[in-house]
Every structure is written in C-alpha cells, then in structure tokens.
C-alpha positions in Angstrom: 0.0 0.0 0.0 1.1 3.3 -0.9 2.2 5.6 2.0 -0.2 8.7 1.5 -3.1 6.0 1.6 -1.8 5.0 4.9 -1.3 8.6 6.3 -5.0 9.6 4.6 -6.1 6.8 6.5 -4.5 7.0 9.7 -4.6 11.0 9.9 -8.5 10.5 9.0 -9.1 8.0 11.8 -7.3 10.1 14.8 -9.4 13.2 13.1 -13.0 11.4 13.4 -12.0 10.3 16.8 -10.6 13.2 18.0 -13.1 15.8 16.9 -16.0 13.5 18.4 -13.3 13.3 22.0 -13.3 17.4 21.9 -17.1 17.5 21.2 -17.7 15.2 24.1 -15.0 17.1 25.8 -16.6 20.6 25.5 -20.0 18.9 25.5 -19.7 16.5 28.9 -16.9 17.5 31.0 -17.0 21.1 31.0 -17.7 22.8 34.5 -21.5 23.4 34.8 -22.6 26.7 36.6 -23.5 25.5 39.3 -20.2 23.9 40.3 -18.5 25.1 43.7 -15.6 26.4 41.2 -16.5 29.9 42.2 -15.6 29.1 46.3 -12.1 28.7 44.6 -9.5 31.5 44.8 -8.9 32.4 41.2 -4.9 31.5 41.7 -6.2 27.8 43.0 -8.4 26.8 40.0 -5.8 24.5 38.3 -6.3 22.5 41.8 -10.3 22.0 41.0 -10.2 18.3 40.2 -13.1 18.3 37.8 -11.5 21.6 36.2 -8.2 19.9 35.7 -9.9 16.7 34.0 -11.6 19.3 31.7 -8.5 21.4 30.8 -6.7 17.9 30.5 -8.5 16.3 28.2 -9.5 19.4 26.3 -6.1 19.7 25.4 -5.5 15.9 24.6 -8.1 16.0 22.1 -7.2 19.1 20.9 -3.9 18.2 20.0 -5.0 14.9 18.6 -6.9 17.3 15.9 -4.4 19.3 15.1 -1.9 16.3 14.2 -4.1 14.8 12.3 -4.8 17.8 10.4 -1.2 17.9 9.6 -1.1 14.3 8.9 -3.7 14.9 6.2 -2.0 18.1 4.8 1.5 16.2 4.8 -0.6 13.6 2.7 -1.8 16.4 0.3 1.4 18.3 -0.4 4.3 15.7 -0.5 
C-alpha cells in the first residue's frame, strides 16, 4: 500500500475520533454553573479536580486534531 493511503487513512481515523473526543470534551466534562468552582481562589483553579480533567482532556483531544490535520495536509502536499 502506498504511504499517503496510509497517512490519509491514519490521519482520518485520529481526526474522526478526535473531533467527536473534543465535542464530548466541550459537550460533557465542561464545568457546569452550578459547580462550587467559584468558592475557589482564582490562583487555586488548576487545583479544581473536575476543572483539571476538563482542561486535561481538552487539550489531549485538541492536540489529537491538530496532528491529524497535519497528517492529512502532509498527505496532500508531498
């Protein structure tokens, strides 16, 4: 098999699953208003355990886009 079929493939695969993981993401796991997040001390937030899983995983998935937007755009040019 040819390598851009592999990289189309691959780089469309991690982009399907990623974009659904940062939809969930943004969707599911973001803090809701009526969290206790506000009884925290603005410096303290990165210390709100269900605001670090958030900011975690928002930037897993977030990553996992943009690499496979590269691996996609690698795919196209070379």
């Amino acid at each position: 098999m040819h390598w851009k079929v592999i990289l189309i493939l691959l780089g469309g695969c991690l982009f399907l699953i990623s974009g659904a993981g940062f939809l969930f993401v943004k969707i599911v796991l973001r803090p809701k208003a009526d969290s206790d997040l506000d009884d925290y001390h603005f410096e303290f937030e990165d210390h709100h355990p269900q605001l670090a899983r958030y900011q975690r995983w928002s930037r897993i998935t977030f990553i996992g886009v943009v690499l496979s937007m590269l691996m996609l755009f690698a795919s196209m040019v070379f």
